[in-house]
N, C-alpha and C positions, 0 to 999 in steps of 0.2 A: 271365796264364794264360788258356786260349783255354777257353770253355764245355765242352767234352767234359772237357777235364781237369777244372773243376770239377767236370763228373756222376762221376766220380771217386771221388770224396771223399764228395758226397752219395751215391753207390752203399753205401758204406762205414758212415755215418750213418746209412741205412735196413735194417742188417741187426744183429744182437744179436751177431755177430763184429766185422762192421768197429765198430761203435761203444765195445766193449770194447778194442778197439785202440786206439780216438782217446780212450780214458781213464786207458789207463795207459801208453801209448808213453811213452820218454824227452822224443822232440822232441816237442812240444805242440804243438797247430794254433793260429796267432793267431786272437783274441777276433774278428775280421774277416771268419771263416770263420761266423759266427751271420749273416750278411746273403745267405750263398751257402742253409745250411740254409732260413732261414727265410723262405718267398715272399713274405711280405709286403713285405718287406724287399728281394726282390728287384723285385719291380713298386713299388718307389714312385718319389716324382717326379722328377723329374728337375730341375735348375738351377744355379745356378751359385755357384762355392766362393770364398769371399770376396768383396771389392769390387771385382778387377780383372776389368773389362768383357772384356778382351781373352783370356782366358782360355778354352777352352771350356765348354759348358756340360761339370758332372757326370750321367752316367747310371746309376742303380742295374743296370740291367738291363745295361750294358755289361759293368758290371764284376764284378759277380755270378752272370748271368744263364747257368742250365743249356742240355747242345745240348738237350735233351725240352721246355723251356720254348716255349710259343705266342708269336712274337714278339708285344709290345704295340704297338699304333699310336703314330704320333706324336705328340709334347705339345707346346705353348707355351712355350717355356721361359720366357716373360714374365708365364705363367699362373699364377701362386706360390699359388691353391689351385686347382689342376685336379689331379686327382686318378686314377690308373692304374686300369683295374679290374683286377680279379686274380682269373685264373681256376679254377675251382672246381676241376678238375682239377691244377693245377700242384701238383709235389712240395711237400710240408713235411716235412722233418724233424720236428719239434714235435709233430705230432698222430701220436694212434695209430694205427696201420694193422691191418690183418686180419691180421698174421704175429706183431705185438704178444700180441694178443689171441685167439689159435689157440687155445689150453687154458684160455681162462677168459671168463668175461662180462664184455660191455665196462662194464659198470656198474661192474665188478671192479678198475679199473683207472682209475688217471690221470692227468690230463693234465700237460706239464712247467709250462703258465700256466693254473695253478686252484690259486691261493692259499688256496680255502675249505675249510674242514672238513680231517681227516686220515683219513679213514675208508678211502681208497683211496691203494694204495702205487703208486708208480711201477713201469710193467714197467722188465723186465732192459734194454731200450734205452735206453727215453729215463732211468733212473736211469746209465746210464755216460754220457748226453748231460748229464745236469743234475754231473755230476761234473766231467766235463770243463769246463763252465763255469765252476764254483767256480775252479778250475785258473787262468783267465784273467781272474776278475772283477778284478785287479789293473788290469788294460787298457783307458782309456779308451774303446774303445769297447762292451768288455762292459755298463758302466754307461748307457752312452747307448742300446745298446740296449734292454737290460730296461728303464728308465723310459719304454719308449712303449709296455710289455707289461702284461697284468693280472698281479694278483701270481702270482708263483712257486709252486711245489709248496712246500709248508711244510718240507720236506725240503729243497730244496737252498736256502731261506731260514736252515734250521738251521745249514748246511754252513758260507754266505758268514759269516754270527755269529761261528763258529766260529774263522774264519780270519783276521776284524779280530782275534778276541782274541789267538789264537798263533802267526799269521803276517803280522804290524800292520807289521812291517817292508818287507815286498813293497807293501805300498799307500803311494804319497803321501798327506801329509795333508790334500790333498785328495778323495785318491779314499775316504781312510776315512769323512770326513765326509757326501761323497754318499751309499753306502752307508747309512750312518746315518740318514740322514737319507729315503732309499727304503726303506729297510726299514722304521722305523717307520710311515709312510705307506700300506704295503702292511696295517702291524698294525691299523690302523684301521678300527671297524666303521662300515661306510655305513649312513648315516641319510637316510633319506629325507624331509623336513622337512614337506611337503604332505600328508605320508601316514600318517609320525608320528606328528603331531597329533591324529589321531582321538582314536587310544586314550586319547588324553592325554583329550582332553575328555570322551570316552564316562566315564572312570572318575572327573572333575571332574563330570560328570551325578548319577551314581551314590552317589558315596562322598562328595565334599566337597574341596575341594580342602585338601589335607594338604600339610604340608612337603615329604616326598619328592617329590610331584607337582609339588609348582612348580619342585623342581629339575631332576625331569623334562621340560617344557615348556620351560625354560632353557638343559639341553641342546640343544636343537636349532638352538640362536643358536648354537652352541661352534665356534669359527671350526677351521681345521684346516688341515695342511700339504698342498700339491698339488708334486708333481714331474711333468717331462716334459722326454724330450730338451732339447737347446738347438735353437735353429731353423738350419735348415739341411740339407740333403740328405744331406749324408756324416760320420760319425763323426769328432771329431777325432783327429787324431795325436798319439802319445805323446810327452811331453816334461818334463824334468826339476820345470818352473814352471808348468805346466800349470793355470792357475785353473778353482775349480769352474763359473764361469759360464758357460764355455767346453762344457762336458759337459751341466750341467744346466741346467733354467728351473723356477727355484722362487718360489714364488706360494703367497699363503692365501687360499685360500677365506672366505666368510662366509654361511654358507648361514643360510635361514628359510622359515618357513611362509609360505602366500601372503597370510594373513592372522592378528594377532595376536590372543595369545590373552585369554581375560576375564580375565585373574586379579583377582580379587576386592579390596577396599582395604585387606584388614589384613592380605594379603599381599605388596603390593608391595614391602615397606622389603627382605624376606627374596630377592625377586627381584632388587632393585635391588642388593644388596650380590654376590650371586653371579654378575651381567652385570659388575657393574665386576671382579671379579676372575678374569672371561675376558677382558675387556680389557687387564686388569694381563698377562695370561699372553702376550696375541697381541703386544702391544707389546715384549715381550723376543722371542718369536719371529722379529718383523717385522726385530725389530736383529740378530738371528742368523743370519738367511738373506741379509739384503740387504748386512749389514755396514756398514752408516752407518745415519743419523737420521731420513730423511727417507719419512715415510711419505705414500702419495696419499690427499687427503681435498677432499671437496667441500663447498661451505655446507650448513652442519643448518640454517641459517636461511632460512625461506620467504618469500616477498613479504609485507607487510603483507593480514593477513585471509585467505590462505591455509594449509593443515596442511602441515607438511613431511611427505615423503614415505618411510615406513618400506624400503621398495622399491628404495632408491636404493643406486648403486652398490657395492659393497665397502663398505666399513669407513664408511664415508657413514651406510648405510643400517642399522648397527650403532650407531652414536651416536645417529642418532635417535629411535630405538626406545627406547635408554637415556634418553633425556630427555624422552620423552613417557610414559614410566613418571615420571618425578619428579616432573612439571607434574602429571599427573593427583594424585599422591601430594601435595603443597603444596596444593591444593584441601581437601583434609579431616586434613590433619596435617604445617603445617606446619614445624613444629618436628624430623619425619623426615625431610621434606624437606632441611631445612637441614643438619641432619648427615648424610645422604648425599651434597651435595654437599661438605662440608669434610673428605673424605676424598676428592676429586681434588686431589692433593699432587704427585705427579709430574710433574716438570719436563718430559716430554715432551710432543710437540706435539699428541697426541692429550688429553689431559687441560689440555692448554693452553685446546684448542679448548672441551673443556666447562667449564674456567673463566671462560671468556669467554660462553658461553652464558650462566651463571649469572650473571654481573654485569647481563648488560641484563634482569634478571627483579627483580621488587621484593617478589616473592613466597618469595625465595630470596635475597637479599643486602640489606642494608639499603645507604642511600646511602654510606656511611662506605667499609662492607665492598667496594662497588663500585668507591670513587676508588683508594681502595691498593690494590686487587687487576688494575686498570686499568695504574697505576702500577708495580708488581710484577711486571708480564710483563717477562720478556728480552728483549733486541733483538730478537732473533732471531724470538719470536712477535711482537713489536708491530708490525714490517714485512715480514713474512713476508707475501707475495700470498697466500697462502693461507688466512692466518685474515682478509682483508682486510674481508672483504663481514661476517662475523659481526663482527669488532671495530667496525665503521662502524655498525652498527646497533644496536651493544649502546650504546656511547655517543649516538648520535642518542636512543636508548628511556629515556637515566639522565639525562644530561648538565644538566636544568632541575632535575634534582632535588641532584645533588653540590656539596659544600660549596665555595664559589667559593675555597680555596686549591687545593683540587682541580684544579679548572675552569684556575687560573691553571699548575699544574705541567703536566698535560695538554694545556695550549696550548703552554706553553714545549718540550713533548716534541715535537709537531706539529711546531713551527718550529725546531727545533736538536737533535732528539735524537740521540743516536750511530747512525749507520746502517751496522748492522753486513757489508756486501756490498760487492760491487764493488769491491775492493783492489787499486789500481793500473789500474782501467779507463782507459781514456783520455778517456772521458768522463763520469768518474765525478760528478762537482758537477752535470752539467746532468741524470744520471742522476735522481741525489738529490732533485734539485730538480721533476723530472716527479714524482716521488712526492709529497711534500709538495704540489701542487699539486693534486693529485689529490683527496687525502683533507679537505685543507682546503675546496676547493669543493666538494663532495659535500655534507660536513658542513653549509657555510654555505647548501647551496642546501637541506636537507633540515632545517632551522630552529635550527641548533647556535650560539649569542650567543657571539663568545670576548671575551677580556680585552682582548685588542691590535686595534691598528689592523689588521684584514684587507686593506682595502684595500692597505695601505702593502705590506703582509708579501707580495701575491701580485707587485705593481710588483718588488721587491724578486728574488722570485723567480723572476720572467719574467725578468730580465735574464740570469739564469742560463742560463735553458730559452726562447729566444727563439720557438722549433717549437710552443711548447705553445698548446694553444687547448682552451676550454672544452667544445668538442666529446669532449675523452678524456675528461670525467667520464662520460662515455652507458655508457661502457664501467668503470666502478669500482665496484666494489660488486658487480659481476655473479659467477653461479655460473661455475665451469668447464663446468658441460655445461648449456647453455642450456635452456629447457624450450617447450616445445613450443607454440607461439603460431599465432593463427589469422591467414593473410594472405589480406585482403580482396582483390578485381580492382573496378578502376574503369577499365574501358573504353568511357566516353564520349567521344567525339570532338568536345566542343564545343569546346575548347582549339586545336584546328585549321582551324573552319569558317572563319575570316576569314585564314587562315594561307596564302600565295602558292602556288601549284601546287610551283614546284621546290624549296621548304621544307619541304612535309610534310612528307619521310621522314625532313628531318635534328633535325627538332621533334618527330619522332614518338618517333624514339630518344633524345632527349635525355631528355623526357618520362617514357619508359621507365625508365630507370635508377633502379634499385634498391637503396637503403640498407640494410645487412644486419640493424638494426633497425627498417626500415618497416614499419608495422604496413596499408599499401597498395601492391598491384601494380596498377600506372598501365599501360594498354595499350589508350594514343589508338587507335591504326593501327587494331585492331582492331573498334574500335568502326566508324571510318570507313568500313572495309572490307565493316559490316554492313547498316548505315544509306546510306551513298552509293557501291558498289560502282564506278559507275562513276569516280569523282572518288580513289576508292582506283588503280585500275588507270590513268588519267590521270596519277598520280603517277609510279606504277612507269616509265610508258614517257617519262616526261620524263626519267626518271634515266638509264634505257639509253640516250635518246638523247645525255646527256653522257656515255655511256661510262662508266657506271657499273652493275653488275647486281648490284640489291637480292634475293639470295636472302632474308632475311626477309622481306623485305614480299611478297614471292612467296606464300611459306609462311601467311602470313596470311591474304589474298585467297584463295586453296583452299579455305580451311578454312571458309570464310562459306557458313552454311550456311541467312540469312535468304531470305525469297521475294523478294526485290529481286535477289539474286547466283543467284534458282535458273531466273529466266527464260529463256525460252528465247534471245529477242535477247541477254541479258547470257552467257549460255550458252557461246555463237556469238563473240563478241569475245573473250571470254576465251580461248579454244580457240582462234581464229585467232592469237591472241596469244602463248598458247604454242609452238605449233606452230612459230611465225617465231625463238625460242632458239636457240641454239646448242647442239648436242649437249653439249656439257662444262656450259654452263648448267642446260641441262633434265636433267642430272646430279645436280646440288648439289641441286633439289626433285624428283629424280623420284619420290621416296615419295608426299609429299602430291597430288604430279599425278596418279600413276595411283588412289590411296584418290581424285580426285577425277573423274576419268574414271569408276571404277567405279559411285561413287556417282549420278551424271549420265547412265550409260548409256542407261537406259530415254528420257529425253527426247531426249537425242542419237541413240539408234537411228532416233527416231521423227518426230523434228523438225527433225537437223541432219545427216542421216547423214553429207553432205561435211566436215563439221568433225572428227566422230569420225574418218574415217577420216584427217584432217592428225594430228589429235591422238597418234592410235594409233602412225601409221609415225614420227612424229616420237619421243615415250618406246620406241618398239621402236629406233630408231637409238641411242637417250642410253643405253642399257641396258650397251653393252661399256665404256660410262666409267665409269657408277657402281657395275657389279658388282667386287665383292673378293673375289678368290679364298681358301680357307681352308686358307691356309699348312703350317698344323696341324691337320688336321682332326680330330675325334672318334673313338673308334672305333664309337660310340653315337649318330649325329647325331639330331637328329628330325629329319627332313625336310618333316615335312607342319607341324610349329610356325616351321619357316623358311620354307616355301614361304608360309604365309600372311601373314608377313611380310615377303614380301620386294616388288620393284617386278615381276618377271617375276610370281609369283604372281597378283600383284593382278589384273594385265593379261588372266591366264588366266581367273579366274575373272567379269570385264568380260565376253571373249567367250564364256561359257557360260550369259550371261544374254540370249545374241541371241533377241531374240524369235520365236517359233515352233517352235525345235528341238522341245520334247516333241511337238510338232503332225505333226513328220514319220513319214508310215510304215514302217514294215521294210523293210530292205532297198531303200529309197529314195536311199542315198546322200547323201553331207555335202552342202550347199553349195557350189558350188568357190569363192565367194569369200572364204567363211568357213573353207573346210579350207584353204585356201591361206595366212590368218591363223596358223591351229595349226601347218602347217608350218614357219612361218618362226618361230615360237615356240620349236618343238623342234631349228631347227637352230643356237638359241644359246648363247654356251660356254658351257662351265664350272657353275658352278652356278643358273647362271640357266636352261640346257637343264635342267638336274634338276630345276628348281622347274616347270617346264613340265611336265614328266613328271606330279609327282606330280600336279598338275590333273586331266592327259587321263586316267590313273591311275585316278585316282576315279570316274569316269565311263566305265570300261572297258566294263560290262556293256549300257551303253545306244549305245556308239559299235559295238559288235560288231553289236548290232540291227539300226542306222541303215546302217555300211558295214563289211563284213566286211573286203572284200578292204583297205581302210585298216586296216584291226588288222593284219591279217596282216602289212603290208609295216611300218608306222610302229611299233607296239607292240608286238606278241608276241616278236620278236628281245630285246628288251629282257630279257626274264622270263627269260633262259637264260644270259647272259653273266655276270662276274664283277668288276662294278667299279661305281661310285657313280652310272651311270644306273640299274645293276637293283635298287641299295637303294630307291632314289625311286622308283622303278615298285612294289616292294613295298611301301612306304611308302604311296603313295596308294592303291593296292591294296588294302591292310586298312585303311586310313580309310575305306573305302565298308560295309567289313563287310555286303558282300553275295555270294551264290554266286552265281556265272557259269553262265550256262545252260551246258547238256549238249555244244554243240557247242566250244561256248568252254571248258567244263571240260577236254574232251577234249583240246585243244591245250595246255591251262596244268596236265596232268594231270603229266607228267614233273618239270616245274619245281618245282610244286609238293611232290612226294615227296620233292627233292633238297633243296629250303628245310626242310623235316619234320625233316632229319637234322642240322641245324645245333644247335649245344650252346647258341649265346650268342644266340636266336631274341629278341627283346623279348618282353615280358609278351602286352603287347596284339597280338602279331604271333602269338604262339601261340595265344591264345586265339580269333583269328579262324579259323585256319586249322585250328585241332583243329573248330571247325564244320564248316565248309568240307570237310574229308576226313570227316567224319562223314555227310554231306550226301549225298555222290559214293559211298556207301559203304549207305547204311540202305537199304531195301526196303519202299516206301510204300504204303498202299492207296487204289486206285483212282484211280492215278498213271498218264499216259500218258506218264510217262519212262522210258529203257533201265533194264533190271532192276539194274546194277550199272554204275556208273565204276570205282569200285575194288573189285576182291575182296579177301573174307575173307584171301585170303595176302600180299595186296599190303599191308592195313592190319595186320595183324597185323608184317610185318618192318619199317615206318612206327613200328610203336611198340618194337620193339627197338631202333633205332637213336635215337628223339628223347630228348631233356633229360625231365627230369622236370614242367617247364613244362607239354609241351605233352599227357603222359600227362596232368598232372593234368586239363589242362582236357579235354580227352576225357572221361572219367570227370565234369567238372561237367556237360556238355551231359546225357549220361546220365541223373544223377541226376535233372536237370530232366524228361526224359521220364519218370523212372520215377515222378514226382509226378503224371505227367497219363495215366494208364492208357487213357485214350480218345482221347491223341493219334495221330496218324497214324503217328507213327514210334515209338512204345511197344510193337509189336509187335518191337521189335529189340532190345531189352536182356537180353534172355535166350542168343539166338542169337550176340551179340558176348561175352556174358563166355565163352559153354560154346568159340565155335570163333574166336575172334579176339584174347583176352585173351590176353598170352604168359604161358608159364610159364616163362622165362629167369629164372635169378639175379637178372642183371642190374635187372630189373624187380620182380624179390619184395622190394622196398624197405617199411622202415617206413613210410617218408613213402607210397606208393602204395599200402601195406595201408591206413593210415588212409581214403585216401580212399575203398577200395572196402566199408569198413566205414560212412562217411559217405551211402555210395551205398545200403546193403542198407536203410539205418534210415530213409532217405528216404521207403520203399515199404512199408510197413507191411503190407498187401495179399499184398505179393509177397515178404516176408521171408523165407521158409521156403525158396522154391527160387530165391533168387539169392542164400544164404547158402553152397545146398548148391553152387551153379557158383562163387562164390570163394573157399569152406576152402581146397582145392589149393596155391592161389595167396598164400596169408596168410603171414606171419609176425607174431615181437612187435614193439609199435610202440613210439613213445617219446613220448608224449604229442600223435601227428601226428592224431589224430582232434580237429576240433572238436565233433562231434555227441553223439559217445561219453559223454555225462554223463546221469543222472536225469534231470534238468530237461526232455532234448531228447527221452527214447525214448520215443515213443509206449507209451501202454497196451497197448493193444492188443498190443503185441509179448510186453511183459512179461506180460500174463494168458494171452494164448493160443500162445505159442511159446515159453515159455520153457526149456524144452531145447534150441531151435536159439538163443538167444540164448546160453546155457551154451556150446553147442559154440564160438558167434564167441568169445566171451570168452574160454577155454579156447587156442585158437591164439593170441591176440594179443595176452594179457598176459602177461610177462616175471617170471623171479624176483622184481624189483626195483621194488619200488611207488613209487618214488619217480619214476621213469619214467613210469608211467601216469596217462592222462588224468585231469584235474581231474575228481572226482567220481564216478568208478566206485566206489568203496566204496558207496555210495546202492545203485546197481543192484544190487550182491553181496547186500545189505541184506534189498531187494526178494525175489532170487530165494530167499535163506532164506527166504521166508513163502509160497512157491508149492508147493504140494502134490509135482510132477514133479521138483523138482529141490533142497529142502532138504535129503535124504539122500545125493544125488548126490559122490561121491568129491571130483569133479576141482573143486566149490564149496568144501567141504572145504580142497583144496588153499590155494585164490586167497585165502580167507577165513585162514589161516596167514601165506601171502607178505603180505596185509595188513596185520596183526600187528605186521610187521618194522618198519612205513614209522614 
């Protein structure tokens, strides 16, 4: 179906006819048609639909995507999180519109995803749109899509309930289950854990910690179900056997505070019993959703003399916590101790894991209790990698203390016990046999005495596992997610001084190499490079001249940045040395050449200039090999965060360090040697010319100084065209965040108006440039600039046309002046609200009242008559003022203006308090105690609509 036909449909969707239509038509729209409705859905990612490569990528936007829709730029499809933006304008079905909302307040009304509260009905639209869905939630892709949405209107959550129960026959049994399983998910109150906890403690301050309270603070451990799509781009297809996996990705959460809490010691026993039986809950859970046994757990067990960490992953960092309540708890009773843990009974692996915990503790299991409860695990836990590291230390922590028939069944389990995996491997005995090997050396190297001959037992089972070597013990015992270790550098190069010239490099790398638990990073070369530069670079050219080119040891030598490699003779070699590469070589380093050209500029200007300039032409040649084009590019790039990263960058900002440029007078004219550099800069492709730009970019206002007539020809072309050199010329452009003198504004006057009216402007692009036309626009005293770049009419249709971006920052400049009453341009705040502020619709925005309400309370001073130039202009806001609170209004306003504070107020609070700014009741408060305005009606009023909140 081709994009118009779908505006079609979505035509139909946005009106209270067509959508009564598409709710009770016979033919029902498929569930597939919520991706066409809902933008999000339509700008998202794009990639590809199963595992065959050969296939094309999937496109949301291809296949959904309105003719109104703004085409999106192009994506990665390798980018699997890059992410579309989605334009603020693009239709949604889903949200309410102004036609919604014609005869009533939008507070009145809402949304079809705002699960909260019931206080607000759905309008007549979107309630035949949330019907119409019920209709389809049978259809895999209804469920896949609601799981990526906030909950539903509780209404049409009633409906789909409704429909599992009296029409369960239209849903597979597994779409009833998903369902089910979303819907409770949605019922779920969000707890915020870090935030929680206050109260918890504030009223543990207070009162004492009480039962309820500990069970309150206990809550907030309470693990909980999380739904979301399945991954993937496209909803899947309907089909008879359709698995829930397939639809949804379901996962528990295990949330907690960042820090636990004091519970006191004669309350722990009453804590510990209500965490084990959210465990009991989450373990039937975990079996319910996943449908097998195997739940992810990492070691509760920490290194000898370290605290395990309550912090730690999922369900990890949940056992923890339960067993540093019990350790603490066995310190002063442990006799509670002990009966909380003889009620981990359950055969599953998570309670395996805390009986295994509890066996290497002596404080909690007697030796007896430890050898049969050792003995007593299932196959299944005793070789289970997963309880591996805790089982090996609980036994290394018991093992001298268990009764030696213990000792003797526990050894015989080691060397022969049934291993319940690997059935029918094909190499299943030397499988076996790596384990056993494992755990037995571990043990024996970590002080474990057994019964039998070790020796014999490992000869024995080497024959089995010929591969094995004592080096897999380094790896047994260890957690699954390793912890965070410090790696030392040792780059001395003593190991090399007596080492032959054409061996260095290959001594140097061998040296290098890195064991992934070294607790040293070995980096001879470096050292060599720092200490005898030249015996480093002697190296290098012996290897090129065997036709070899050591790009690291390259990259190395650059990067030395001791007084030996900064001289000027060592300078000079090095540089000639470069220079003689080959372009596809000086490709592979051109990064650290030119960060080392830059850094070396100043002596090479000075002292070597004929090298700089081998060095220069030589990385300006290597430039078209090692630049990469951006396949996909952004639609958002940053240019000036690439350009400073890149090698053209680098290079730009080397030649803007030539010494003497700020020395030149006006209108003096570039250099020709040096402008003849910048030329040959900006005539290279691709994005290596745009990263050039953004350089000379930034340095617009002082190249305009030095030579006009080169702007004219090289740069001001640039500011008018429509393609990814005039982003880069704007990009460095507002990096400079300076206004262009008068003659140069004049020329970049047009351009600039035309950038103004752009909706998807950057933050920082607007914010410079709302200066900028503020600049060209104010009327200064005892200024010897033209009275006006831009008039009042020209700035005023500038801001009818721009995003709300670049209004707002207008209005911040503003405010700044209206704080400095004796700046120069504070004479203009008055004259732009009363003749240049529009009074468009379009612009009477909440979000722009706020600010012009943020603007009036700024000036305390001036309160009274730049309240009376934006009444006109106000409407109600929605909590868009941040200033708008007690805290922020000055006195002053409130003791001596307070009827012109009434009138602000008066416009721009709404029926609906719950809309309004944090903290205005304070102010209402306030103005009840001021003589002008306690009897006043319209306070009256506001002090009512308060009432409601």
């Amino acid at each position: 179906m081709a994009p118009y036909e779908r505006g079609m449909i979505a035509h139909l969707a946005s009106t209270s006819v067509g959508s009564k239509y598409l709710a009770t038509s016979e033919t029902i729209l498929p569930a597939d048609w919520l991706f066409v409705i809902d933008r999000n859905a339509r700008y998202g990612r794009p990639g590809r639909v199963g595992d065959d490569e050969m296939l094309p990528p999937f496109d949301p936007f291809d296949a959904f995507g309105l003719d109104s829709d703004i085409l999106p730029a192009p994506t990665d499809p390798k980018d699997v999180i890059a992410k579309r933006e989605v334009p603020a304008t693009a239709w949604d079905g889903m949200e309410l519109t102004s036609a919604d909302t014609e005869k009533l307040p939008a507070a009145a009304a809402a949304q079809i995803r705002s699960g909260a509260g019931r206080e607000a009905a759905l309008t007549a639209r979107l309630a035949d749109l949330g019907w119409w869905f019920v209709k389809v939630t049978h259809q895999p892709a209804a469920l896949w899509w609601a799981a990526a949405q906030p909950p539903l209107h509780p209404r049409i959550c009633d409906d789909i309930e409704r429909s599992l129960r009296h029409d369960a026959t239209r849903f597979t049994a597994a779409m009833r289950k998903g369902w089910g399983l979303l819907l409770a998910s949605w019922r779920r109150t969000t707890r915020q854990p870090d935030i929680d906890k206050y109260p918890v403690e504030e009223a543990a301050k207070r009162d004492g910690w009480s039962l309820p309270l500990v069970r309150e603070a206990i809550e907030l451990y309470q693990p909980y179900l999380s739904v979301a799509p399945s991954y993937g781009v496209r909803a899947p297809a309907p089909a008879p056997e359709l698995a829930l996996e397939a639809i949804l990705r379901l996962d528990i959460e295990y949330p907690r505070p960042y820090e636990p809490f004091a519970i006191p010691d004669d309350a722990l026993g009453y804590a510990i019993t209500i965490f084990r039986r959210q465990l009991e809950d989450t373990v039937r859970l975990e079996s319910e959703i996943r449908e097998h046994d195997h739940i992810y757990l990492d070691s509760i067990r920490a290194d000898d003399g370290e605290t395990p960490d309550e912090n730690a992953y999922g369900l990890t960092g949940h056992l923890i916590t339960l067993t540093n309540m019990v350790a603490r708890l066995a310190k002063f009773d442990r006799d509670a101790a002990r009966q909380a843990v003889w009620k981990w009974t359950s055969p599953d692996a998570v309670f395996s894991r805390l009986r295994i915990w509890s066996f290497g503790l002596a404080e909690l299991t007697t030796a007896d209790e430890a050898g049969n409860g050792f003995l007593a695990l299932s196959d299944d836990a005793f070789w289970d990698s997963d309880h591996e590291r805790d089982l090996l230390f609980a036994l290394r922590d018991r093992w001298h203390e268990l009764p030696s028939v213990k000792i003797a069944e526990l050894g015989e389990r080691l060397r022969n016990g049934n291993f319940p995996w690997a059935q029918g491997h094909e190499h299943r005995d030397e499988l076996i046999a790596h384990y056993r090997l494992n755990r037995l050396h571990w043990l024996a190297t970590h002080g474990v005495i057994f019964s039998f001959d070790l020796d014999a037992e490992i000869a024995l089972l080497r024959s089995a596992a010929p591969d094995w070597t004592e080096e897999a013990t380094k790896y047994t015992a260890q957690p699954h997610v390793s912890k965070v270790r410090t790696v030392e550098t040792d780059a001395s190069a003593a190991t090399l001084e007596h080492v032959p010239l054409g061996d260095i490099l290959e001594a140097a790398q061998n040296l290098a190499k890195h064991g992934m638990l070294a607790p040293v990073l070995r980096q001879p070369f470096h050292g060599l490079a720092a200490a005898h530069p030249a015996r480093a670079l002697s190296a290098i050219t012996d290897a090129s001249r065997k036709g070899n080119y050591p790009a690291w040891a390259w990259r190395t030598l650059l990067s030395s940045t001791t007084i030996r490699a900064e001289s000027p003779r060592m300078l000079s070699v090095i540089g000639r040395r470069l220079a003689r590469l080959e372009p596809s070589q000086l490709g592979e380093i051109v990064h650290p050449a030119t960060e080392w050209l830059r850094e070396r500029c100043g002596t090479l200007y000075s002292q070597c200039p004929e090298v700089f300039d081998l060095v220069w032409e030589a990385l300006r040649a290597s430039l078209p090999a090692s630049s990469g084009l951006h396949k996909f590019p952004s639609s958002d790039r940053r240019w000036v965060d690439e350009s400073l990263n890149s090698a053209a960058g680098r290079m730009l900002d080397t030649l803007l360090k030539y010494p003497g440029l700020d020395d030149i007078k006006p209108d003096a004219g570039l250099p020709i040697a040096w402008s003849l550099k910048l030329d040959e800069m900006l005539a290279l492709h691709a994005d290596d010319r745009r990263y050039a730009i953004v350089m000379v970019a930034s340095r617009l206002t002082w190249l305009y100084r030095t030579d006009r007539k080169w702007v004219d020809t090289r740069m001001l072309p640039l500011s008018t065209r429509n393609d990814a050199d005039t982003e880069a010329f704007w990009a460095g452009f507002f990096w400079a965040a300076r206004a262009p003198q008068p003659p140069l504004y004049l020329k970049l006057k047009q351009p600039l108006i035309a950038l103004a009216s752009q909706q998807n402007l950057r933050k920082a692009h607007a914010n410079n440039l709302a200066g900028i036309l503020l600049l060209g626009w104010a009327r200064q005293k005892d200024s010897n600039e033209p009275e006006q770049i831009i008039s009042d009419i020209e700035l005023r249709e500038i801001l009818i046309h721009a995003a709300d971006e670049l209004r707002s920052s207008v209005l911040w400049y503003l405010q700044q002046w209206a704080k400095k009453p004796d700046s120069p341009l504070g004479e203009n705040l008055l004259p732009f609200l009363e003749q240049v502020w529009p009074r468009q619709r379009t612009v009477r925005t909440s979000q722009m009242s706020g600010k012009l309400i943020d603007l009036a309370l700024a000036a305390p001073d001036r309160f009274p008559e730049i309240v009376t130039a934006i009444l006109p202009r106000l409407v109600p806001i929605n909590g868009h003022s941040v200033v708008l609170a007690r805290a922020n209004v000055n006195d002053k306003i409130l003791t001596q203006h307070p009827r012109t504070l009434l009138d602000l107020l008066s416009a721009v609070l709404s029926p609906a308090p719950g809309v309004w700014p944090y903290g205005v009741g304070e102010i209402l408060a306030q103005l009840a105690e001021q003589p002008t305005t306690r009897n006043d009606p319209r306070l009256e009023i506001l002090l009512r609509y308060e009432q409601r909140a």
